[in-house]
N, C-alpha and C positions, 0 to 999 in steps of 0.2 A: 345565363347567356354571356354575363359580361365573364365573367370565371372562365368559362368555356373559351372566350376568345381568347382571353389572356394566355392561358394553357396553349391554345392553337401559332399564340406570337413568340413563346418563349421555344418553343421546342423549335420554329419555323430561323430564332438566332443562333439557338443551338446547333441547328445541321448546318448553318454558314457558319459558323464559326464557333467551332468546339473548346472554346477555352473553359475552365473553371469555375471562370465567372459566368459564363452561360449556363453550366450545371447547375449551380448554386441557385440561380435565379428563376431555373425550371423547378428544382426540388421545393421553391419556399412558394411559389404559384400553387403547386399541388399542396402542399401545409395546407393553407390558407383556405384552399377547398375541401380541408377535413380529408383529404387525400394522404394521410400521414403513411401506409404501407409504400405509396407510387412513391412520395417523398424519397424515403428512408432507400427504395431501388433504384433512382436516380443520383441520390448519393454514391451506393456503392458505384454505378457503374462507373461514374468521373472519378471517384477514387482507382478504377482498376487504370483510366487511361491517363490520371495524373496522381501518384502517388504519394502519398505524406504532403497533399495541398492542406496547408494548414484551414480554411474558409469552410471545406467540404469537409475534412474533420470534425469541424466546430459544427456543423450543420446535421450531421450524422448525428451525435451526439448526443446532440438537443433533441433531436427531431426521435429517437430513443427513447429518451428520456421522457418525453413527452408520451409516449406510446405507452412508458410501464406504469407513470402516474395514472394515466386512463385506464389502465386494464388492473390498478390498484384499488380504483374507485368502485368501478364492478366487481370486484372482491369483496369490499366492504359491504355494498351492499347483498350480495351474496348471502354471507356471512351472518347478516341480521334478520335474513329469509330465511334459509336452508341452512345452516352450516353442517358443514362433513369433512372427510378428510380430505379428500382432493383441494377442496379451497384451500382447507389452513394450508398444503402443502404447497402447493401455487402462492399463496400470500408471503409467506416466510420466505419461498426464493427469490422473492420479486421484492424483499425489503431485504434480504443478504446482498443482491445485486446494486441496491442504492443506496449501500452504507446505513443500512438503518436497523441496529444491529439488536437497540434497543427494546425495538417497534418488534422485531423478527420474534428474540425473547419472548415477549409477554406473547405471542401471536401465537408460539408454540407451548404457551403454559396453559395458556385456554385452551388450546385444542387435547394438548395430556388432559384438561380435566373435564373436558365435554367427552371424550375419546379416548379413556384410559389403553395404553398399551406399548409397543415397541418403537412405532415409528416417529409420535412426538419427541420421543425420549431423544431418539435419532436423532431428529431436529433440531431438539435442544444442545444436544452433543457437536454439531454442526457448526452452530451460533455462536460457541462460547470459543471452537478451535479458531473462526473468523475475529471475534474479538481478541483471544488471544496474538494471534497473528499480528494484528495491528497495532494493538496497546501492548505485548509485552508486560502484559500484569500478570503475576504468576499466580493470582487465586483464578484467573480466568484458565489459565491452563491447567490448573487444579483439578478445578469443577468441571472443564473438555474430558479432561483422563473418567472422571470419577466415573460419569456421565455414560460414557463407552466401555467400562468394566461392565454395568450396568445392561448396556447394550449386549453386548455378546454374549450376555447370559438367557437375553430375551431372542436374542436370534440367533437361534442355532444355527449353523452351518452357512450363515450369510457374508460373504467376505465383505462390507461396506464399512460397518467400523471398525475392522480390522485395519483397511485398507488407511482408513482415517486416523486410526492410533500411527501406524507408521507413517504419514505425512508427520503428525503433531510430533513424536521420538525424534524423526531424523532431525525437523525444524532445530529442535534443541541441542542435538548433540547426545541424545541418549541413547547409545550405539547399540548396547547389551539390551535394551527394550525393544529397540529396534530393529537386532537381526532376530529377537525372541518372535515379535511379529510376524517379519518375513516367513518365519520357519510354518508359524501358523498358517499362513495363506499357501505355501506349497501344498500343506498338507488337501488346502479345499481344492486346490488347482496345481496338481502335480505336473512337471515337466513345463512349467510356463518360461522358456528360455530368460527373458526378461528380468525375472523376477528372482532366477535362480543365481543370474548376473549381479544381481542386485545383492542378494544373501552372500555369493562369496564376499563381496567388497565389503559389508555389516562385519563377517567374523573375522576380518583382517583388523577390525576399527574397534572393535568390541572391548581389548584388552585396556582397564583401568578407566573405560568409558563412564563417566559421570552416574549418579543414579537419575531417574526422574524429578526428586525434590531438589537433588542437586544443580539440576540442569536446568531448571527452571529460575532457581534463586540466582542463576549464573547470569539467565537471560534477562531476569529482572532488574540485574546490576548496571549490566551493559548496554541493554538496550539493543544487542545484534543476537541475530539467528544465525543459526550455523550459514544456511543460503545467502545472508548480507557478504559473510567472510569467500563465500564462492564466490559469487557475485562479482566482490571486489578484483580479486585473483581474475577473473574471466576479462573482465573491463581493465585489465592493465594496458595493453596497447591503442586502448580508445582515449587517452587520458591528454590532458592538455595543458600548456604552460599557463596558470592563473598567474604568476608575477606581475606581467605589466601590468593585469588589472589591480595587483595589488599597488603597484608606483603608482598610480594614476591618483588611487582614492587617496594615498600617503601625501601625496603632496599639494593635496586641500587646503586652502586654509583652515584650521583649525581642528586638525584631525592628529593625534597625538600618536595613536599605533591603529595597526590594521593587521590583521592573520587571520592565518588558512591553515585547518587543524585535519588530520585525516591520520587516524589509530595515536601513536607515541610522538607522529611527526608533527613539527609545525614549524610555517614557514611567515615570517613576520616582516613588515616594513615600517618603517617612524623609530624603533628604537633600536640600539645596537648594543652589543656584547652581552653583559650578563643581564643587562633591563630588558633586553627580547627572552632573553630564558624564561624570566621574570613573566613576561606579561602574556607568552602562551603557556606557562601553567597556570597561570591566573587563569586564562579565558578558558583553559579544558575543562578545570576545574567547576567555572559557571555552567560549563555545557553539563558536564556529567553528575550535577546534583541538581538543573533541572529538569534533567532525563526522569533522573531516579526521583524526584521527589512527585512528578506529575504520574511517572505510573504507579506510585503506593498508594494515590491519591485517585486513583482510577481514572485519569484523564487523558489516559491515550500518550502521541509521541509528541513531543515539545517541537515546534516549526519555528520558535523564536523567543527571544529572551529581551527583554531590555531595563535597564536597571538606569535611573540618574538622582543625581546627588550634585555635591559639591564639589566635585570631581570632573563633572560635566554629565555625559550620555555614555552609556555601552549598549552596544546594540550583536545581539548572536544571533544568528541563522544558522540552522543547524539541519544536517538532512541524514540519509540514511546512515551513511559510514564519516560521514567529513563536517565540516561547520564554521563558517567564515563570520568575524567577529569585527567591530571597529569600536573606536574609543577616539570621542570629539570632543570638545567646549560646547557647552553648550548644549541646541535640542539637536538632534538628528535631523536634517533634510528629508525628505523623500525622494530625491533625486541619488543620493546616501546610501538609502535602504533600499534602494532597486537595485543597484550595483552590487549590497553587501550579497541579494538574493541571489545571484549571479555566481557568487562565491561558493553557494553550499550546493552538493550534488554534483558537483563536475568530477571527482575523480582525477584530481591536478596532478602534474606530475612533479615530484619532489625526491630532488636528488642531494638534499641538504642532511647535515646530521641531524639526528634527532633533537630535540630538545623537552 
C-alpha cells in the first residue's frame, strides 16, 4: 500500500511538473517495487522528451543492467536443470552484451560439448571476433578466422559467418579477403544492392591489400582498426582546441611538461624547441609499448600508464586514436589526473607541425 502510494505521488509530480527529475524519481519508485520493465519505460519516455539527460541515462542503464543480471541468474539456474541450446544461446548473448567475454567463452565450450555441432562453434566464433575487437590481440583474431572457416563448412549456405568474416576482414584492412567475402554472400543473396555497393568499393581497395596474418600483426602493433582511422576522418569537424587546457595544467606548480599526442602529431606545453620534440617522442613512445606490450599480454587496451621514480611522476591517458600525458615533481594529484582524462579522446585540433 505504502509502494502503491508512493507510485500514485510520484507520477501525480510528474504531470505538474515534467522535468527529468520527476521521471527519474517515478522510474526508481517503480525499481523499488521490483517494477524494473515500468522502470526501464519510464526511462525511455523522459529520455524521448529530454534527450541525452545525463540522470535518466545513468538510470536506464542501471536499471538494464539490473534486468540482464536477473535474467542471467535464471539462466544459471536453467542451466543446472535442463540445459539445451536455447539457454546456452541466451546466456552467451547476455554475457557478450556485459562484457563478459570470458564467461561467454567457457559458456559456449560447454554447450559445443554437451551439444556437439554448428552453432556453438558459431558462438564461439562470435566471442573471440568481440574479444578481438576490443583487445586487438591478434591470436584472438586468429582463432575468430580459424573458428568461421570452420563454420562455413558446417553451414552450408548460411550467410551469418560469412557476414561475420567480412565485418572481422574490413575491421582489419584485409581488403582482398574482404571483397573475396563480399563476392560469397552475392552469391547466397544475388542482386542485394547494398552489398553489391559494398563489393565495388572492396575491388577498388583490394590491390596490395594486406594479407589476414599481415593485417592482423599490423592491428596488433598499432592498436587501431581500419574504423578508428574512419572514425577519426568522420570526427574532423567535431574537434576542439585542448591548448588552454593544456596552459592551464602547464602552469601548476610543479608540473614540468604536459602533451596531447593524436597519430605523428603532438602538441606540448612546459618545454620549448628541441626539449618538446624530446619529450612527445618520449611520451609516444610509453604510449605505444604499453599498447603493444598489454595486448601480447592478453590484457586488452591500455586506459593509463603511470611510471615514477626520481624523476618525479608521469602519468598517460590514452584513448582510442589520441593520449594526453603529464610529467610532475613528485606524486600526481587527483585533481591532475582528472584533467589529464579530459585530454585523451577529444579528437583536439592541431594545426602545429608534427613532431
Amino acid at each position: 500500500m505504502l509502494s502503491g502510494s508512493r507510485i500514485r505521488q510520484a507520477r501525480k509530480q510528474l504531470m505538474m511538473d515534467p522535468s527529468p527529475t520527476a521521471y527519474a524519481a517515478l522510474a526508481r519508485e517503480h525499481a523499488w517495487d521490483g517494477e524494473s520493465e515500468e522502470a526501464l519505460r519510464v526511462c525511455e519516455e523522459g529520455l524521448v522528451a529530454y534527450p541525452g539527460n545525463p540522470e535518466l541515462q545513468r538510470l536506464s542503464e542501471r536499471t538494464r543492467r539490473a534486468n540482464r543480471e536477473d535474467r542471467l541468474g535464471e539462466l544459471k539456474r536453467e542451466l543446472r536443470e535442463a540445459p539445451r541450446p536455447a539457454v546456452y544461446a541466451e546466456m552467451c548473448k547476455l554475457l557478450l552484451e556485459t562484457d563478459q567475454s570470458t564467461r561467454a567463452e567457457e559458456c559456449a565450450q560447454e554447450w559445443s560439448a554437451n551439444h556437439p555441432g554448428p552453432e556453438p562453434t558459431l558462438m564461439l566464433a562470435r566471442v573471440f571476433v568481440v574479444r578481438f575487437l576490443s583487445d586487438r590481440g591478434r591470436e584472438a583474431g586468429r582463432r575468430a578466422f580459424d573458428l568461421l572457416t570452420e563454420c562455413e563448412k558446417q553451414l552450408d549456405r548460411d550467410p551469418r559467418p560469412w557476414k561475420l568474416r567480412l565485418e572481422l576482414a574490413s575491421a582489419i584492412g584485409a581488403w582482398a579477403e574482404a571483397r573475396r567475402v563480399a563476392s560469397q554472400l552475392l552469391e547466397l543473396d544475388p542482386g542485394d544492392p547494398v552489398l553489391e555497393g559494398h563489393f565495388r568499393k572492396l575491388s577498388a581497395l583490394q590491390e596490395g591489400a594486406p594479407t589476414i596474418a599481415k593485417a592482423l600483426r599490423e592491428v596488433e602493433r598499432t592498436g587501431n582498426l581500419v574504423s578508428d582511422e574512419q572514425r577519426e576522418t568522420q570526427t574532423d569537424g567535431a574537434k576542439r582546441d585542448v591548448r588552454p587546457l593544456l596552459q592551464s595544467l602547464a602552469a601548476e606548480s610543479g608540473v614540468k611538461a604536459v602533451v596531447y599526442l593524436r597519430g605523428s602529431t603532438g602538441l606540448v606545453q612546459g618545454p620549448k624547441g628541441a626539449t618538446a620534440e624530446r619529450s612527445a617522442r618520449a611520451m609516444r613512445r610509453i604510449v605505444k609499448t604499453g599498447r603493444a606490450a598489454a595486448r601480447r599480454l592478453g590484457m586488452g587496451q591500455v586506459s593509463s600508464i603511470s611510471l615514477e621514480g626520481n624523476f618525479g611522476s608521469i602519468a598517460v591517458v590514452s584513448g582510442e586514436t589520441d593520449a594526453g600525458a603529464i610529467w610532475c615533481s613528485g606524486k600526481l594529484p587527483r585533481s591532475r589526473e582528472q584533467a589529464l582524462m579530459n585530454l585523451a579522446g577529444v579528437q583536439a585540433e592541431t594545426d602545429e607541425v608534427e613532431s
